[in-house]
N, CA, C and O of each residue as an XYZ file, in Angstrom:
328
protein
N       3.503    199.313    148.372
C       3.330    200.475    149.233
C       4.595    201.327    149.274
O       4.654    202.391    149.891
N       5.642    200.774    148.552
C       7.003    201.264    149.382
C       7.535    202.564    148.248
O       8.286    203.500    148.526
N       6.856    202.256    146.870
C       6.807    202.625    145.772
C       5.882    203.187    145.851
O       5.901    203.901    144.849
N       4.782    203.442    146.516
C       4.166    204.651    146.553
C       4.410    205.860    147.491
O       4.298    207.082    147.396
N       4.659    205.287    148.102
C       5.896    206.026    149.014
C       7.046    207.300    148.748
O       7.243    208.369    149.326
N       7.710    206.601    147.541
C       8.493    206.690    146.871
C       7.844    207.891    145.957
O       8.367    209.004    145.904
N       7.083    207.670    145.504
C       6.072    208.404    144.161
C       5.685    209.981    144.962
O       6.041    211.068    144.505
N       4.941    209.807    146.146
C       4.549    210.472    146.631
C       5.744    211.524    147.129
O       5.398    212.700    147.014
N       7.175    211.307    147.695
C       7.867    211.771    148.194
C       8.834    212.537    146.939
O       9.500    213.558    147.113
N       8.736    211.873    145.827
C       9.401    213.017    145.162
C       8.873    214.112    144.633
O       9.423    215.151    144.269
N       6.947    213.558    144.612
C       6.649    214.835    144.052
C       5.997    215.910    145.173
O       5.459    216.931    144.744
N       6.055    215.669    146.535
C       6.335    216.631    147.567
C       7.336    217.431    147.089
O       6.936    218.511    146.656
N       8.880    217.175    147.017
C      10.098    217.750    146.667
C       9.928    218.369    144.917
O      10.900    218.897    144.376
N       8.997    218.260    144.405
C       9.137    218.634    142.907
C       8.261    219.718    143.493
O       8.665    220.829    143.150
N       7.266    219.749    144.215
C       6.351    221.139    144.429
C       7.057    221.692    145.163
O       7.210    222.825    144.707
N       7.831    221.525    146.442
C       8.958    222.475    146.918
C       9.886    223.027    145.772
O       9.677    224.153    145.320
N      10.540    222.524    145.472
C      11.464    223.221    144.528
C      11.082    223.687    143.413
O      11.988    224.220    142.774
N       9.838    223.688    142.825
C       8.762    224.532    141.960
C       8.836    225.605    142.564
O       9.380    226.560    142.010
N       8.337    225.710    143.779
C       8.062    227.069    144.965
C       9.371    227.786    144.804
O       9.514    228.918    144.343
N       9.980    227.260    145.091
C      11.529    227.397    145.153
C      12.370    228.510    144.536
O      13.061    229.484    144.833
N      11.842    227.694    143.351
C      12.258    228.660    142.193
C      12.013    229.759    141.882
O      12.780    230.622    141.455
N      10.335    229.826    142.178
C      10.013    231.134    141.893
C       9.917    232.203    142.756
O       9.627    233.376    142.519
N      10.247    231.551    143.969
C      10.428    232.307    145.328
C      11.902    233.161    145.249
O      12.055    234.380    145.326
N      12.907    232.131    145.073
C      13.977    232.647    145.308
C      14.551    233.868    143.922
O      14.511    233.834    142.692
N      15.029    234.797    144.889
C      15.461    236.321    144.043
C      16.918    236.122    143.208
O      17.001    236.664    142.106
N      17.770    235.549    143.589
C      19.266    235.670    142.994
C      19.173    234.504    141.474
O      19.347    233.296    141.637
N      18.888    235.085    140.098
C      19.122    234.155    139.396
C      19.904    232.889    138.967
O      19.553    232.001    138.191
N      21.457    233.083    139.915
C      21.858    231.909    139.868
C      21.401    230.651    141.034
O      21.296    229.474    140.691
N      21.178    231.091    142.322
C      20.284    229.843    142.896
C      19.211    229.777    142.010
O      19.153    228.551    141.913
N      18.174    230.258    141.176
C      17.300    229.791    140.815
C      17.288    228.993    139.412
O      16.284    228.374    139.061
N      18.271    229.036    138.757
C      19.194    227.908    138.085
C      19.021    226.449    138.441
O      18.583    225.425    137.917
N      19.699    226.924    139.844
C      20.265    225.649    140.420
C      19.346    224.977    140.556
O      19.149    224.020    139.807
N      18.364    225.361    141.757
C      17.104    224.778    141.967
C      16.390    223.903    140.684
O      15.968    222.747    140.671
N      16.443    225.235    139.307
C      15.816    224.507    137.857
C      16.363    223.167    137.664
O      15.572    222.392    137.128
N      17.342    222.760    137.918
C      18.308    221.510    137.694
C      18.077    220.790    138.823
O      18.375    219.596    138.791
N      17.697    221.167    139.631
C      17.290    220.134    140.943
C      15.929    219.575    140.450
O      15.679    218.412    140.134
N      15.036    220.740    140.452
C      13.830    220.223    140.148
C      13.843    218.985    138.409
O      13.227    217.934    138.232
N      14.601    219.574    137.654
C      14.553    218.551    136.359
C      15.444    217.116    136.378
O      15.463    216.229    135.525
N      16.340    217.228    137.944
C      16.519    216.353    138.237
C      15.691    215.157    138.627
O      15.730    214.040    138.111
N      14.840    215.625    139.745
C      13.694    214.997    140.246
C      12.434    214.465    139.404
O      11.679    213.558    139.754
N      12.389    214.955    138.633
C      11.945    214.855    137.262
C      12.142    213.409    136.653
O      11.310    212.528    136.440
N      13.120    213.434    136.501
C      14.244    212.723    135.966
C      13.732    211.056    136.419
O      13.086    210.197    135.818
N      14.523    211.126    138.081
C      14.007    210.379    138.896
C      12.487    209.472    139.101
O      12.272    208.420    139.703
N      11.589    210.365    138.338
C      10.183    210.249    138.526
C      10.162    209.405    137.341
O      10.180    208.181    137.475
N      10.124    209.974    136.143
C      10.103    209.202    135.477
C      11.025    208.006    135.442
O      10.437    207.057    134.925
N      12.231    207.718    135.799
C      12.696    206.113    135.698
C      12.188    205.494    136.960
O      12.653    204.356    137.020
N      11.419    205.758    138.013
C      11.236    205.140    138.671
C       9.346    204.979    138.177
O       8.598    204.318    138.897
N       8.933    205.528    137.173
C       7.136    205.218    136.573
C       8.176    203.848    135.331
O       7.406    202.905    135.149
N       8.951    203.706    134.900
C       9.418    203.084    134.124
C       9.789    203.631    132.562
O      10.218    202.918    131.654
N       9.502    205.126    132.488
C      10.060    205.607    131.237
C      11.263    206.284    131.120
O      11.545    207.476    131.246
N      12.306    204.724    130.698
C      13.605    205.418    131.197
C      14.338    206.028    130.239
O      15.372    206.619    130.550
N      13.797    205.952    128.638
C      13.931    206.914    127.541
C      13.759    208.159    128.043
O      14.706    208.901    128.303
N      12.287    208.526    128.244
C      12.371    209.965    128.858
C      12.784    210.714    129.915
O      12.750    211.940    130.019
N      13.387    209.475    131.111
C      14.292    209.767    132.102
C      15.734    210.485    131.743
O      16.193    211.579    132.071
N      16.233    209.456    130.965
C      17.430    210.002    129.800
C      17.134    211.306    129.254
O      17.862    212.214    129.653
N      16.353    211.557    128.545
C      16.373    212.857    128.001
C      16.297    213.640    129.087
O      17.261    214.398    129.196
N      15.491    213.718    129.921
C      14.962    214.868    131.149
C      16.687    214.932    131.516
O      17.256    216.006    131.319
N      17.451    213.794    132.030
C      18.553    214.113    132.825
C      19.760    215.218    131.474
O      20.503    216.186    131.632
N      19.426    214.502    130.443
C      20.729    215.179    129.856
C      20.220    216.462    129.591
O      20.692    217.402    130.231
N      19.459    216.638    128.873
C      18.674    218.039    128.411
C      18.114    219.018    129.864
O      18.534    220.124    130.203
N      16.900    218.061    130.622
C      16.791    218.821    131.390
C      17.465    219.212    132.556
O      17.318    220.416    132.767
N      18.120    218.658    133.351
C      19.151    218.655    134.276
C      20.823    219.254    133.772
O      21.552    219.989    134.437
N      21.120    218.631    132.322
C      21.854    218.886    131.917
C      22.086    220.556    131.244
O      21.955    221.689    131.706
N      22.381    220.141    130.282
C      22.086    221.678    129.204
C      21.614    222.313    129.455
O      22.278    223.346    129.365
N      20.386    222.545    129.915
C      19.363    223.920    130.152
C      20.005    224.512    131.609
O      19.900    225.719    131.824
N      20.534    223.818    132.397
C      20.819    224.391    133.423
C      22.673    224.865    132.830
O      23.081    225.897    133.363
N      23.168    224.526    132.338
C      24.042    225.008    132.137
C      24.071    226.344    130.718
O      24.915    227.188    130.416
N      23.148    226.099    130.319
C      22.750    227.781    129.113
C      22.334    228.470    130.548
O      22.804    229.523    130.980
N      21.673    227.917    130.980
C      20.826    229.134    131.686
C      21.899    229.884    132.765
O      21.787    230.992    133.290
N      22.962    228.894    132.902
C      23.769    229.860    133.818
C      24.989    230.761    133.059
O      25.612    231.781    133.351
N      24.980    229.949    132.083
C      25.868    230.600    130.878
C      25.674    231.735    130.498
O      26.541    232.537    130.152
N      23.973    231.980    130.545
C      23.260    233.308    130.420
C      23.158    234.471    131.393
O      22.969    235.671    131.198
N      23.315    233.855    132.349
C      23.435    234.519    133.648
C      24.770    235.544    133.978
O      24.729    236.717    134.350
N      25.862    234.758    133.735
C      27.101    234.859    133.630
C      27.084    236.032    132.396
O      28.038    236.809    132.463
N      26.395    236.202    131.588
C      27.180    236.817    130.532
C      25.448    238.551    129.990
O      25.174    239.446    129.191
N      24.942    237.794    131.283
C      23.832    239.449    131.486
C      25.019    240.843    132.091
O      25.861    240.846    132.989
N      24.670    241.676    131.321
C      25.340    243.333    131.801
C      24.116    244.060    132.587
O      22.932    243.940    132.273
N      24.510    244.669    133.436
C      23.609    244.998    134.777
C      23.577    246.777    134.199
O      24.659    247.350    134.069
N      22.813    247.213    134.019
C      22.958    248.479    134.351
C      22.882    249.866    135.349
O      23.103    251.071    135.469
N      22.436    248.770    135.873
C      22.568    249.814    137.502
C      23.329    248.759    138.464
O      23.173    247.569    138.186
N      24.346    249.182    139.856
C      24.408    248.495    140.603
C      23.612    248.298    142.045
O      24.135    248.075    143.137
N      22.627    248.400    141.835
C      21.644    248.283    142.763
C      21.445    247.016    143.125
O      20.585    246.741    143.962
């Protein structure tokens, strides 16, 4: 039960921070959030027992993609300052 528990409560927090993401306006919180959520991810899977694809999700998805994506962020030219 305690593990379903468990199951159930992260993917409450994976549909919040889904919402999250696409809610929130400033592209670098919504980065962040992306790396929260592929964190949780992460989590989900080593706690179903696929801790190969836990590994990948954390380095790739948590990892790298959140750091291009802010890399990208960082290096957008605005043309208006609005």
């Amino acid at each position: 039960m305690g593990l379903e528990l468990l199951n159930i409560f992260i993917l409450l927090l994976l549909v919040v921070t889904a919402l999250a993401a696409l809610r929130v306006r400033d592209l670098i919180t919504a980065a962040a959030v992306f790396g929260v959520y592929s964190f949780l991810m992460c989590l989900l899977w080593a706690e179903m027992g696929a801790v190969d694809v836990a590994f990948t999700e954390a380095t790739v998805g948590a990892g790298v993609s959140t750091v291009v994506l802010v890399a990208t962020i960082f290096n957008l030219k605005r043309k208006s300052n609005d």
